[in-house]
PDB file of N, CA, C and O in Angstrom:
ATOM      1  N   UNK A   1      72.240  59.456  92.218  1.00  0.00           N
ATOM      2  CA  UNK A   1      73.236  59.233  93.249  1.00  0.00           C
ATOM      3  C   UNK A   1      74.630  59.417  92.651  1.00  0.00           C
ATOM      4  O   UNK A   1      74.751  59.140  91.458  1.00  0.00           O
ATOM      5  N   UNK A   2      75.788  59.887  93.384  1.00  0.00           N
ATOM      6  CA  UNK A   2      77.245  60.211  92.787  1.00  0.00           C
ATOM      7  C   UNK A   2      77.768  59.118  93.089  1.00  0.00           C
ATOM      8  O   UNK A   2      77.816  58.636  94.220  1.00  0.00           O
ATOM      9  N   UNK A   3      78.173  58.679  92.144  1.00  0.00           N
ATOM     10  CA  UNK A   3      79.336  58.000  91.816  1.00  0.00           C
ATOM     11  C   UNK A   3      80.625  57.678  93.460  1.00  0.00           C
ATOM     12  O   UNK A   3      80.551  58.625  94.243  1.00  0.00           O
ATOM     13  N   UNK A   4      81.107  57.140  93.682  1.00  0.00           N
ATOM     14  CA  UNK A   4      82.348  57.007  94.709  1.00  0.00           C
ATOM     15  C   UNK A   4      83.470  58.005  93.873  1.00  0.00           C
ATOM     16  O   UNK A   4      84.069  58.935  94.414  1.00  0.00           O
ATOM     17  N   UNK A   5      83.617  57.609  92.446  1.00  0.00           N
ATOM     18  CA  UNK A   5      84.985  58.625  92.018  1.00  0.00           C
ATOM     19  C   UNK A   5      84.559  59.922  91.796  1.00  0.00           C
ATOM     20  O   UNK A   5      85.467  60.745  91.907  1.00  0.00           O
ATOM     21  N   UNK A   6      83.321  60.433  91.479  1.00  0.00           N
ATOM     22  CA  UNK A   6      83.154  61.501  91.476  1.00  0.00           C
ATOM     23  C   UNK A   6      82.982  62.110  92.571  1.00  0.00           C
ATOM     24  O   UNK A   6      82.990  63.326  92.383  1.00  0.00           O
ATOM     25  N   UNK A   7      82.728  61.631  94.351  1.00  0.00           N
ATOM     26  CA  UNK A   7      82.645  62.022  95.584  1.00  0.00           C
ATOM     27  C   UNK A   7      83.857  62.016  95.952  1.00  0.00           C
ATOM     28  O   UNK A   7      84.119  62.541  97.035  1.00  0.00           O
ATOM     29  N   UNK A   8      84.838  61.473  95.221  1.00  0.00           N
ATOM     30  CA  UNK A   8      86.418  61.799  95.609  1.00  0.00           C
ATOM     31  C   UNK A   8      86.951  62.961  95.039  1.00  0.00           C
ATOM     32  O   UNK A   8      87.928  63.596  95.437  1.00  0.00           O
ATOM     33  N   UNK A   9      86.019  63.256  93.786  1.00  0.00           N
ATOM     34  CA  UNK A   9      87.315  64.204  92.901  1.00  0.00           C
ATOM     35  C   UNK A   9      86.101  65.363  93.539  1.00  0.00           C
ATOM     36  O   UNK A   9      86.771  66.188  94.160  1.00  0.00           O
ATOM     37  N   UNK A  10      85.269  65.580  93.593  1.00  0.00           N
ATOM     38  CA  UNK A  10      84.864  66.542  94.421  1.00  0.00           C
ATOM     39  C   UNK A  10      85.165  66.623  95.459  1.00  0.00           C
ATOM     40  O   UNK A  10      85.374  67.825  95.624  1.00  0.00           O
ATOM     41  N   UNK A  11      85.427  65.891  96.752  1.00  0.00           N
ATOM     42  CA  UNK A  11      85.998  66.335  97.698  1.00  0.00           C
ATOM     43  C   UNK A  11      87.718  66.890  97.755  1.00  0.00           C
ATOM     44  O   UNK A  11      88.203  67.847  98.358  1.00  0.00           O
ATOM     45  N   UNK A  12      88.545  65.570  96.617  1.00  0.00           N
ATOM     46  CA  UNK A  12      89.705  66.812  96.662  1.00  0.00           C
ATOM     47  C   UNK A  12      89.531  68.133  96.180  1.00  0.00           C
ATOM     48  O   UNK A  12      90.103  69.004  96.835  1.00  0.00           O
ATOM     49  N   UNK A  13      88.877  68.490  95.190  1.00  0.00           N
ATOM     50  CA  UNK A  13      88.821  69.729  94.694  1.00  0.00           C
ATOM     51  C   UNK A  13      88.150  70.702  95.600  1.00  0.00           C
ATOM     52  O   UNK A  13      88.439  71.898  95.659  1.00  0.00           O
ATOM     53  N   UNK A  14      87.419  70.222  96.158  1.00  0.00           N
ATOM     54  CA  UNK A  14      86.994  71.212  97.810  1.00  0.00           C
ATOM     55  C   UNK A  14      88.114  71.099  98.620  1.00  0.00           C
ATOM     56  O   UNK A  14      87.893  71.856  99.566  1.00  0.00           O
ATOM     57  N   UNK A  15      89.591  70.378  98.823  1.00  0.00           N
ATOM     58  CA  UNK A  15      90.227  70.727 100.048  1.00  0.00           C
ATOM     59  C   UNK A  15      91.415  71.452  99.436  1.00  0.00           C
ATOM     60  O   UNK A  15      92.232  72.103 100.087  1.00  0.00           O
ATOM     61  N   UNK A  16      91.430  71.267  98.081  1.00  0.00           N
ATOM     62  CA  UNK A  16      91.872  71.914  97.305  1.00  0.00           C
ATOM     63  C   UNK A  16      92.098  73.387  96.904  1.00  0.00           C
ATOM     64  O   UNK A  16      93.162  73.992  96.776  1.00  0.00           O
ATOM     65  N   UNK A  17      90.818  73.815  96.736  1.00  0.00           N
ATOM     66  CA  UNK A  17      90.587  75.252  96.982  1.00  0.00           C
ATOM     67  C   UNK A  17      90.438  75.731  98.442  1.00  0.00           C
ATOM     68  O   UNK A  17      90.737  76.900  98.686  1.00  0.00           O
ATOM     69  N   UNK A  18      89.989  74.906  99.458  1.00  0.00           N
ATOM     70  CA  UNK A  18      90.025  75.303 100.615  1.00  0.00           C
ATOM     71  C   UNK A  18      91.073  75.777 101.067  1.00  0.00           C
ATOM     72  O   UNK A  18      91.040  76.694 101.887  1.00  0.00           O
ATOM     73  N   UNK A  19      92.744  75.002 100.413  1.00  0.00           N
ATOM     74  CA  UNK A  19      94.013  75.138 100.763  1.00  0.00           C
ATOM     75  C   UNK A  19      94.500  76.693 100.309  1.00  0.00           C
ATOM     76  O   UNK A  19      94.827  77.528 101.152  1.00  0.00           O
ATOM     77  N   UNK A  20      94.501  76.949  98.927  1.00  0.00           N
ATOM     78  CA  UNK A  20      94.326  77.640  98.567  1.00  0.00           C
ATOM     79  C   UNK A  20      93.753  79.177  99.006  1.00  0.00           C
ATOM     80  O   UNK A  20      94.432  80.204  99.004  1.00  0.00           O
ATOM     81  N   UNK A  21      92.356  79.065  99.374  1.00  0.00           N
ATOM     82  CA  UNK A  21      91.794  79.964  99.942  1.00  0.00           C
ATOM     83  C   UNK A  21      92.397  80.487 101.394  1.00  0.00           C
ATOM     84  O   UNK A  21      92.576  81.611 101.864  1.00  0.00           O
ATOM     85  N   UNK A  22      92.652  78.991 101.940  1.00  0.00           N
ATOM     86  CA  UNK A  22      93.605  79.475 103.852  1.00  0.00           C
ATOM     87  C   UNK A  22      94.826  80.110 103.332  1.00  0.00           C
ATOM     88  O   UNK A  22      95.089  81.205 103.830  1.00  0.00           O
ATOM     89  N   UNK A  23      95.371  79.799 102.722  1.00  0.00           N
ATOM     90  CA  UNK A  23      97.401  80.217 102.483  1.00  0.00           C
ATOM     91  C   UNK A  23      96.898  81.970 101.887  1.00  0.00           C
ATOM     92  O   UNK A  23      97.547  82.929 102.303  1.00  0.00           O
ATOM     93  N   UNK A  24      96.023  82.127 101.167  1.00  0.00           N
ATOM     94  CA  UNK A  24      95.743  83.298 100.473  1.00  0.00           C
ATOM     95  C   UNK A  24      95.412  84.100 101.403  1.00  0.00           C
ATOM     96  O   UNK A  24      96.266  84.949 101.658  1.00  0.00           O
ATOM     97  N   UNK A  25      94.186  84.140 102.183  1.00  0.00           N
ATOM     98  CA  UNK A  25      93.643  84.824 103.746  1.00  0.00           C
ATOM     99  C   UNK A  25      94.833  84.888 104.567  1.00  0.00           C
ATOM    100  O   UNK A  25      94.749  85.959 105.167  1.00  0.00           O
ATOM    101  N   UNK A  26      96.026  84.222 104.944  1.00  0.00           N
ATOM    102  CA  UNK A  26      96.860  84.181 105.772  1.00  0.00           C
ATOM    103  C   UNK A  26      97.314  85.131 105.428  1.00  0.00           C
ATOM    104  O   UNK A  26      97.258  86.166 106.093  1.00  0.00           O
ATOM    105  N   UNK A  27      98.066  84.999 103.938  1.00  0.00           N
ATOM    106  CA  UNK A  27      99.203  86.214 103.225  1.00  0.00           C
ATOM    107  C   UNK A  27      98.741  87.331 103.517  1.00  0.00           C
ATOM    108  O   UNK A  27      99.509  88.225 103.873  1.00  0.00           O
ATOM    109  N   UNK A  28      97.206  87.563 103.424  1.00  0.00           N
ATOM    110  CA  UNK A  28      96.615  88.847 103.027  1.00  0.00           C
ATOM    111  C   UNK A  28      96.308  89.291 104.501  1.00  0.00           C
ATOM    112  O   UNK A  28      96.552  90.474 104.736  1.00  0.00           O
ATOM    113  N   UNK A  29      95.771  88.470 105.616  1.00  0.00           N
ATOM    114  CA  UNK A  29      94.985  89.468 106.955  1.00  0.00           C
ATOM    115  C   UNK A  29      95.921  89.045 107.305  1.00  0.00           C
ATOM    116  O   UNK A  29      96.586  89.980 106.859  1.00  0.00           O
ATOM    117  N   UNK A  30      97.023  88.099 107.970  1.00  0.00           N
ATOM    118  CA  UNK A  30      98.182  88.793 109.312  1.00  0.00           C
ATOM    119  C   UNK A  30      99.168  89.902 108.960  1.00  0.00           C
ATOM    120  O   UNK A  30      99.314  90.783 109.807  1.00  0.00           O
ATOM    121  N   UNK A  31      99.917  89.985 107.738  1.00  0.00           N
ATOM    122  CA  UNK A  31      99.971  91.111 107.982  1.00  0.00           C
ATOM    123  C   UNK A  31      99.086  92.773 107.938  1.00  0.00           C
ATOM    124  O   UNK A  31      99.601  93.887 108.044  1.00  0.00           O
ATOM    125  N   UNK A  32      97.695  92.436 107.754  1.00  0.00           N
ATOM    126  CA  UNK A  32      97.118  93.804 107.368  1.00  0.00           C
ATOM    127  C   UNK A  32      96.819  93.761 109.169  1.00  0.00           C
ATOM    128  O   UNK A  32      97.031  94.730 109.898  1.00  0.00           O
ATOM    129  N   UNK A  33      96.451  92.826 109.501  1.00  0.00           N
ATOM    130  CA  UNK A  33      95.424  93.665 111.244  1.00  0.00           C
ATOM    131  C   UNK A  33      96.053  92.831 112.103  1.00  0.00           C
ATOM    132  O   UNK A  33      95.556  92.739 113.226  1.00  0.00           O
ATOM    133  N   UNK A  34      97.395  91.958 111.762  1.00  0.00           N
ATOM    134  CA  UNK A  34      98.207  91.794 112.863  1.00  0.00           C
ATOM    135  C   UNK A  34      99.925  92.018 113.242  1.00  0.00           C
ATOM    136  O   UNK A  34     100.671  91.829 114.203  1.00  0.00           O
ATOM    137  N   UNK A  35     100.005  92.515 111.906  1.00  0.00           N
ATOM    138  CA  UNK A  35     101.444  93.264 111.720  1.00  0.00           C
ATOM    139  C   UNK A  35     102.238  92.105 112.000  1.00  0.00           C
ATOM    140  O   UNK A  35     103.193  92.173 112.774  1.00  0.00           O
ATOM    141  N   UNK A  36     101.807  90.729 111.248  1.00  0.00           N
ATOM    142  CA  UNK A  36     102.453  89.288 111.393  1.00  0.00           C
ATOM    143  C   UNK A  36     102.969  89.031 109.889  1.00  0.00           C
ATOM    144  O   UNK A  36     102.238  88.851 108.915  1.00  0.00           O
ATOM    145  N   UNK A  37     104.812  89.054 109.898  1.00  0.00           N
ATOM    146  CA  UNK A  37     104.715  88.609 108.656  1.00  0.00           C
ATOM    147  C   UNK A  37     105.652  87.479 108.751  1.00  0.00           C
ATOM    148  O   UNK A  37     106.693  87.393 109.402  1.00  0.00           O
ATOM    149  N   UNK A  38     105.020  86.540 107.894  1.00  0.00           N
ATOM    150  CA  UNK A  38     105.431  84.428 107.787  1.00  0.00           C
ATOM    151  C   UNK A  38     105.863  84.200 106.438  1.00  0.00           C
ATOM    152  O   UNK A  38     105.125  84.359 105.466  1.00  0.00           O
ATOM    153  N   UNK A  39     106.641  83.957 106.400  1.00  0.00           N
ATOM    154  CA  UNK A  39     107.489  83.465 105.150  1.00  0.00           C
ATOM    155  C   UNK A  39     106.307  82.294 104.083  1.00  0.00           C
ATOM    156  O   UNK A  39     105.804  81.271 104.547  1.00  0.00           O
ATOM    157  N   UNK A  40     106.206  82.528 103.408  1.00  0.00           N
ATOM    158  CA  UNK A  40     105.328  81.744 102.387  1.00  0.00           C
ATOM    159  C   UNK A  40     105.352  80.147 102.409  1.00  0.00           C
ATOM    160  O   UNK A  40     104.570  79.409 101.811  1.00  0.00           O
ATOM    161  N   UNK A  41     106.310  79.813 103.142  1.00  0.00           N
ATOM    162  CA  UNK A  41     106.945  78.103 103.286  1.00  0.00           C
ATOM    163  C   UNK A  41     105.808  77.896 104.536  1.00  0.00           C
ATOM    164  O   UNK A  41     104.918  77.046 104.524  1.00  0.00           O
ATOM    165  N   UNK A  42     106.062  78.899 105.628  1.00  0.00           N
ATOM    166  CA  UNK A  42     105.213  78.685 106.736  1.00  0.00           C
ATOM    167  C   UNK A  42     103.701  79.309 106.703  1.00  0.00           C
ATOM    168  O   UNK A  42     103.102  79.251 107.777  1.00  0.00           O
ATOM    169  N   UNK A  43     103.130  79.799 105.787  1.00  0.00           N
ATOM    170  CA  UNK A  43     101.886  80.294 105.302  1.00  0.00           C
ATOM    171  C   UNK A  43     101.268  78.565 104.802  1.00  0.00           C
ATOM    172  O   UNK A  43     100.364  77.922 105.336  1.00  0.00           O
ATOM    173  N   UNK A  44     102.177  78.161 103.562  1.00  0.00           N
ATOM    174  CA  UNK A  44     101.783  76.980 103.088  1.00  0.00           C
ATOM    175  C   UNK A  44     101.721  75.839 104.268  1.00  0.00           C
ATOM    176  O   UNK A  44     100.822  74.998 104.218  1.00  0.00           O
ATOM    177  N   UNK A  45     102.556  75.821 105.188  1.00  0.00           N
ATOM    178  CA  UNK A  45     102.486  74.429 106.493  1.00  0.00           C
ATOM    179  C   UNK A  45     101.551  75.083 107.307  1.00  0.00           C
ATOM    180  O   UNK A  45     101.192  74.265 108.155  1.00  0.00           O
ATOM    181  N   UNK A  46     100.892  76.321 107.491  1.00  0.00           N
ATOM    182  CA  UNK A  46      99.375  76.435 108.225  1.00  0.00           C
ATOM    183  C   UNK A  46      98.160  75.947 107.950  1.00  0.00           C
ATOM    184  O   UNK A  46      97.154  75.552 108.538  1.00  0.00           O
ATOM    185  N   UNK A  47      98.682  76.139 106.593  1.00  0.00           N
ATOM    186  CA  UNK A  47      97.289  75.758 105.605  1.00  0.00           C
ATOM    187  C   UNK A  47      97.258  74.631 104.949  1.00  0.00           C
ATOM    188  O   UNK A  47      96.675  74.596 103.865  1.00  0.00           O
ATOM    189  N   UNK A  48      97.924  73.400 105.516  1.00  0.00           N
ATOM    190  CA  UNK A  48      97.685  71.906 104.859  1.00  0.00           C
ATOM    191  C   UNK A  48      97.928  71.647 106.703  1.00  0.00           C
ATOM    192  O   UNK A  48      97.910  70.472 107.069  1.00  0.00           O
ATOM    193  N   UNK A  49      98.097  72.498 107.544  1.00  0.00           N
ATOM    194  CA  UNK A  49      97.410  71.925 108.713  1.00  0.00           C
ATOM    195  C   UNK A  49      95.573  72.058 109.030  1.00  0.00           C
ATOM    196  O   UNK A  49      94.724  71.239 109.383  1.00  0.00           O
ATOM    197  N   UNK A  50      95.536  73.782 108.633  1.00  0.00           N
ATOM    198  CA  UNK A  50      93.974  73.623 108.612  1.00  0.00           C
ATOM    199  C   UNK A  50      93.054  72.907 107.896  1.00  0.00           C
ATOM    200  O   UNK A  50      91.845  72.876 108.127  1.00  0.00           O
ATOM    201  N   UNK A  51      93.948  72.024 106.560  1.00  0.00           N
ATOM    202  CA  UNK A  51      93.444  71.590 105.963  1.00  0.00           C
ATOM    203  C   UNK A  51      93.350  70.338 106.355  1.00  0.00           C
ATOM    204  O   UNK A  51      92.318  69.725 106.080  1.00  0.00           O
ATOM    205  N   UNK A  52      93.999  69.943 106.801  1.00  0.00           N
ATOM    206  CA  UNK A  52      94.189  68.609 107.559  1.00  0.00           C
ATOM    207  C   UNK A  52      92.844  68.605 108.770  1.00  0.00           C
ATOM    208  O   UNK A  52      92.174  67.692 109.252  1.00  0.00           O
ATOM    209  N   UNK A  53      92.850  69.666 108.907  1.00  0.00           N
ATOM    210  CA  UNK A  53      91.586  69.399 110.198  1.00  0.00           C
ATOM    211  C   UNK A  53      89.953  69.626 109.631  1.00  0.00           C
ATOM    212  O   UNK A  53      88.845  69.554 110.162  1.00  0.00           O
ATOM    213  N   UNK A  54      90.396  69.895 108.441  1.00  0.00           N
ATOM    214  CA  UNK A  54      88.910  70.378 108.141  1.00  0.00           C
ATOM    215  C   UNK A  54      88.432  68.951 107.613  1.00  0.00           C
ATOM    216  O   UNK A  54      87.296  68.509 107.781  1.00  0.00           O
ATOM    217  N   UNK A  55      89.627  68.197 106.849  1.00  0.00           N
ATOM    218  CA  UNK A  55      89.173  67.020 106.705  1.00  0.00           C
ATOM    219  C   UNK A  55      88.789  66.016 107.227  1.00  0.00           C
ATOM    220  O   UNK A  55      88.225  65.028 106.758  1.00  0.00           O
ATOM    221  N   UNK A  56      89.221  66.369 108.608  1.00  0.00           N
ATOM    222  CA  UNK A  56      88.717  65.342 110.128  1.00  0.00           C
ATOM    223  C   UNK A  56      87.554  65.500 110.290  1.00  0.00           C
ATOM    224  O   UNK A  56      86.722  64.603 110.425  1.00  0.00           O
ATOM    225  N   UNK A  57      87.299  67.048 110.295  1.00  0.00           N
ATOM    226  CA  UNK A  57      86.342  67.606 110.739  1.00  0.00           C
ATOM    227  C   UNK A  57      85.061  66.926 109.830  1.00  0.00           C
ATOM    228  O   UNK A  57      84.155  66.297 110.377  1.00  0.00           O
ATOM    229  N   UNK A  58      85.115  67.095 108.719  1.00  0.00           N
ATOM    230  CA  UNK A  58      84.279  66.525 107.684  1.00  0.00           C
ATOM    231  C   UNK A  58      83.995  65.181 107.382  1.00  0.00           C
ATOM    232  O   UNK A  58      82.880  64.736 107.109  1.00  0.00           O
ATOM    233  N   UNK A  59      85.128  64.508 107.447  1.00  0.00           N
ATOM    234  CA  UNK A  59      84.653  63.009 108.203  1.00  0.00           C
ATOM    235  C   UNK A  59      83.946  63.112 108.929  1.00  0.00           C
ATOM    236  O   UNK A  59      82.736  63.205 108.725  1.00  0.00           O
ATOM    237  N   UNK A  60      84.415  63.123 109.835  1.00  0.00           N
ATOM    238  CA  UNK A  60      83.280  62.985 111.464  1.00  0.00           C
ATOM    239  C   UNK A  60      82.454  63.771 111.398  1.00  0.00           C
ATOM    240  O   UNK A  60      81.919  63.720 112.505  1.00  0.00           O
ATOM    241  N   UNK A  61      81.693  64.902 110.504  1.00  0.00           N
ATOM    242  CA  UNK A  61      80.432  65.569 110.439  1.00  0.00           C
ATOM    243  C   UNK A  61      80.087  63.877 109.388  1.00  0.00           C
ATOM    244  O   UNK A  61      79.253  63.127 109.896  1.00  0.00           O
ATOM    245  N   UNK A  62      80.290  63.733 108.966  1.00  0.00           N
ATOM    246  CA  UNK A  62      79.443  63.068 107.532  1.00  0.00           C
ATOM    247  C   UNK A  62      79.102  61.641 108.109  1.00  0.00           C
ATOM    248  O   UNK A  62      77.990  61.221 107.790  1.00  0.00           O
ATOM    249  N   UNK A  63      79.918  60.787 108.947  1.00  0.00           N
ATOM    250  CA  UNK A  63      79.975  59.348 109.698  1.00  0.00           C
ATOM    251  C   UNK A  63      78.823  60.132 110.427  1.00  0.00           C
ATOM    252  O   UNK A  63      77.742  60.032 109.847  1.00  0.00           O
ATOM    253  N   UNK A  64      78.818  60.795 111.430  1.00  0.00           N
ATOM    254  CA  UNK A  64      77.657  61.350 112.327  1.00  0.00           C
ATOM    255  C   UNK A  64      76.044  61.030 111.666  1.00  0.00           C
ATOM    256  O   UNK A  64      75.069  60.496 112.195  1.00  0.00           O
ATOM    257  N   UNK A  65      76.227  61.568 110.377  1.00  0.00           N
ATOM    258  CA  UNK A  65      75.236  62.050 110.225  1.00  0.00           C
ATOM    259  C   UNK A  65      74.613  60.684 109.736  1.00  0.00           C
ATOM    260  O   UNK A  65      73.436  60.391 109.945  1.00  0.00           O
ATOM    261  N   UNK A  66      75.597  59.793 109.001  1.00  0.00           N
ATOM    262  CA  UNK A  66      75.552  58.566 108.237  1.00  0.00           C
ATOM    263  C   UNK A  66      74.706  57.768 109.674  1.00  0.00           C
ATOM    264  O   UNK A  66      73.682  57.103 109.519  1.00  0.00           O
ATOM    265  N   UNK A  67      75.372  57.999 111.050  1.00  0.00           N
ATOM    266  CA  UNK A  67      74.569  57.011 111.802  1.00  0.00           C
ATOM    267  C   UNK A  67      73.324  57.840 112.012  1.00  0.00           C
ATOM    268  O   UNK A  67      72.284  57.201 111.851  1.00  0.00           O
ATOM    269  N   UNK A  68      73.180  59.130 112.337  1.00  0.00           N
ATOM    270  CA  UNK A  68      72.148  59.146 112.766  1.00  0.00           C
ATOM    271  C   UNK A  68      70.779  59.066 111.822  1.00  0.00           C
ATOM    272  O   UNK A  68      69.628  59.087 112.259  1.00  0.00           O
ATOM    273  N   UNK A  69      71.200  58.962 110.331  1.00  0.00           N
ATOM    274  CA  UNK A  69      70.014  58.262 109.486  1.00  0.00           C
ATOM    275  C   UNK A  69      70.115  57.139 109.118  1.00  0.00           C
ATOM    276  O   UNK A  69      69.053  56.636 108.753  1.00  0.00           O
ATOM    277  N   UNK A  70      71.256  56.335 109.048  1.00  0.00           N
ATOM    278  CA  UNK A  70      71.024  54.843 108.761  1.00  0.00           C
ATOM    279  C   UNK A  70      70.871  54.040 109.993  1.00  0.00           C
ATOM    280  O   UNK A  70      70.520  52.867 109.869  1.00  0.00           O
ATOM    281  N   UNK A  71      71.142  54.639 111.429  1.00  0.00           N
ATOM    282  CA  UNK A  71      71.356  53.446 112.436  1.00  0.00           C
ATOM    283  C   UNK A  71      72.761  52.587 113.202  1.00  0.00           C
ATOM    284  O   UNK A  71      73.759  52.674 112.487  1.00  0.00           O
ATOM    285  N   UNK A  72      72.878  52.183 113.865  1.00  0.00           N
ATOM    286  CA  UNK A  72      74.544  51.478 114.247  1.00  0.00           C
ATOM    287  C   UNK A  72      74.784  50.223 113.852  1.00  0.00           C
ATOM    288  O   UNK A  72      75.799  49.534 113.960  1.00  0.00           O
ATOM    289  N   UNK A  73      73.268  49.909 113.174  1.00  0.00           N
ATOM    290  CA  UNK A  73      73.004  48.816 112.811  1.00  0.00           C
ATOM    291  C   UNK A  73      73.571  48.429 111.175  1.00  0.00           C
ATOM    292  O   UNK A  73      73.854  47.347 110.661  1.00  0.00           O
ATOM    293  N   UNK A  74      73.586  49.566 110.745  1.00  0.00           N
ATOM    294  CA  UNK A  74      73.793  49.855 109.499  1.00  0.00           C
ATOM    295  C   UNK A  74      75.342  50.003 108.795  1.00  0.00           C
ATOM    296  O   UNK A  74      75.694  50.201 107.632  1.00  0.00           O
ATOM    297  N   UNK A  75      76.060  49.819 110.013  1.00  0.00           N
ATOM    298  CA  UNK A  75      77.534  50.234 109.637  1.00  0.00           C
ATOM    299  C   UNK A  75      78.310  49.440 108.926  1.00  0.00           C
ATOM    300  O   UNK A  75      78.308  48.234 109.175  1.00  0.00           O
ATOM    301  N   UNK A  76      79.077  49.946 107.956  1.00  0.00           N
ATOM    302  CA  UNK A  76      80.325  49.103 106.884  1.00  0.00           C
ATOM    303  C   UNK A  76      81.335  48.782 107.420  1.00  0.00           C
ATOM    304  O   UNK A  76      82.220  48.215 106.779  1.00  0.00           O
TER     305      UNK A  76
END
């Protein structure tokens, strides 16, 4: 079983590169197939918004899943 600090430093390091990976895809496909070009300040505030949602998103996939194998009975 992992550790709590090691389920933290793995999850930052997944939203981490996730950030990373969005700001990079941005730079690279709006301007190639949408002739969109965003100043790098506003590339970076897209991508700690998507990042922001992916982390919602991933909460609430993981609580989901937490009830539907432990129960409502089961909650911290």
């Amino acid at each position: 079983m992992q550790s709590k600090i090691m389920s933290m430093i793995e999850m930052i390091t997944g939203k981490v590169l996730g950030f990373a990976v969005y700001v990079t895809a941005q730079v690279i496909i709006l301007p190639l197939y949408f002739n969109t070009h965003i100043p790098l300040s506003q590339n970076i505030q897209i991508g700690l918004m998507f990042s922001l949602l992916a982390m919602i998103k991933s909460y609430g996939v993981r609580r989901l899943f937490n009830w539907m194998q432990w129960g409502r009975n089961n909650e911290r």
